[in-house]
C-alpha angles and dihedrals in degrees: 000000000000119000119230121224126227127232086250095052103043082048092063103037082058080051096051095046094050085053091053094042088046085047089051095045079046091056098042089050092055095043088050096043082050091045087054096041086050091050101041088046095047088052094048093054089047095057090042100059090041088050094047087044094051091043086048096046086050101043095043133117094269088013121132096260085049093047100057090045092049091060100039090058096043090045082058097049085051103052105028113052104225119235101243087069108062106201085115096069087042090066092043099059082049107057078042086057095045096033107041088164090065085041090130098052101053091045089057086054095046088048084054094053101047086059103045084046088057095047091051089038084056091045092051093043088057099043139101081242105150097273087235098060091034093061094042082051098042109029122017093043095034087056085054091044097049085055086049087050092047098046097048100037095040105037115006098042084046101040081058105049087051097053090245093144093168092045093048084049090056093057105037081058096064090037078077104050082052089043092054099042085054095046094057085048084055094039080056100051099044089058086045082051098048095043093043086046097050093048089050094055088047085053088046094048097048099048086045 
């Protein structure tokens, strides 16, 4: 026999069904709104990680970035002489030497130099430079380059603005024995540097 529904009933079965339908759009909704959170999420870690690994690569101790500062420091050490070596002003109290009639104008250079020497001197004194090397920098070769000053500013650069040809070339003559006493100082720091320097990269490149 088959049961006849009431207005009522049948009311409330179509009722009953809407709220499931509704529960089930409900549930889709929030599977799908999980789906979408899971991928995005999942994109935005992967480019992440991609983005972290190329700034990395670039940043990095032999990365690109690395690499072009590398060789625009180095292309600067090997074309400008730095002040704390002072093989320029060498060469300046010996063109004075050789030249008397430009005499002014290598004593403004040397005058340039001293003072360039004493700003970088101070740096280096104030510096986290290795103590070793420091002390080579700022005190074993300083001692040597205060005699070049002294030499040059107090007896050669006189001597030659005087005319006193013999008494310039005495001097001059123990300028180089200065000269060559500050370079192997310097000799010795720059191997101190490189290796310092190599063994710092290796460090870098391990902990990246």
């Amino acid at each position: 026999m088959v049961r006849s529904f009431t207005a009522n009933e049948i009311n409330s079965i179509w009722q009953n069904e809407l709220v499931g339908i509704h529960i089930m759009k409900i549930r889709v909704s929030i599977s799908a709104a999980i789906a979408l959170f899971g991928v995005t999420t999942g994109l935005g870690l992967a480019a992440m990680v991609i983005t972290s690994g190329y700034a990395l690569n670039q940043l990095r101790i032999g990365g690109a970035f690395y690499s072009q500062i590398k060789l625009g420091n180095d292309l600067v050490a090997d074309i400008l002489p730095p002040p704390e070596y002072v093989v320029e002003a060498y060469l300046e109290a010996t063109l004075a030497l050789r030249d008397p009639s430009k005499l002014s104008v290598h004593q403004d250079r040397l005058k340039e130099l001293h003072r360039e020497y004493d700003e970088r001197r101070e740096f280096w004194v104030k510096s986290d430079l290795e103590p070793a090397m420091k002390a080579n920098l700022t005190v074993k070769s300083a001692a040597e380059v205060q005699k070049f000053w002294m030499v040059t500013e107090n007896e050669i650069l006189p001597a030659l603005s005087k005319n006193d040809r013999e008494g310039a070339e005495k001097a001059y003559a123990r300028l180089g024995a200065i000269y060559l006493a500050h370079r192997a100082i310097i000799d010795d720091i720059v191997k101190q540097a490189n290796t310092a320097n190599s063994e710092l990269e290796i460090v870098a490149a391990q902990r990246v």
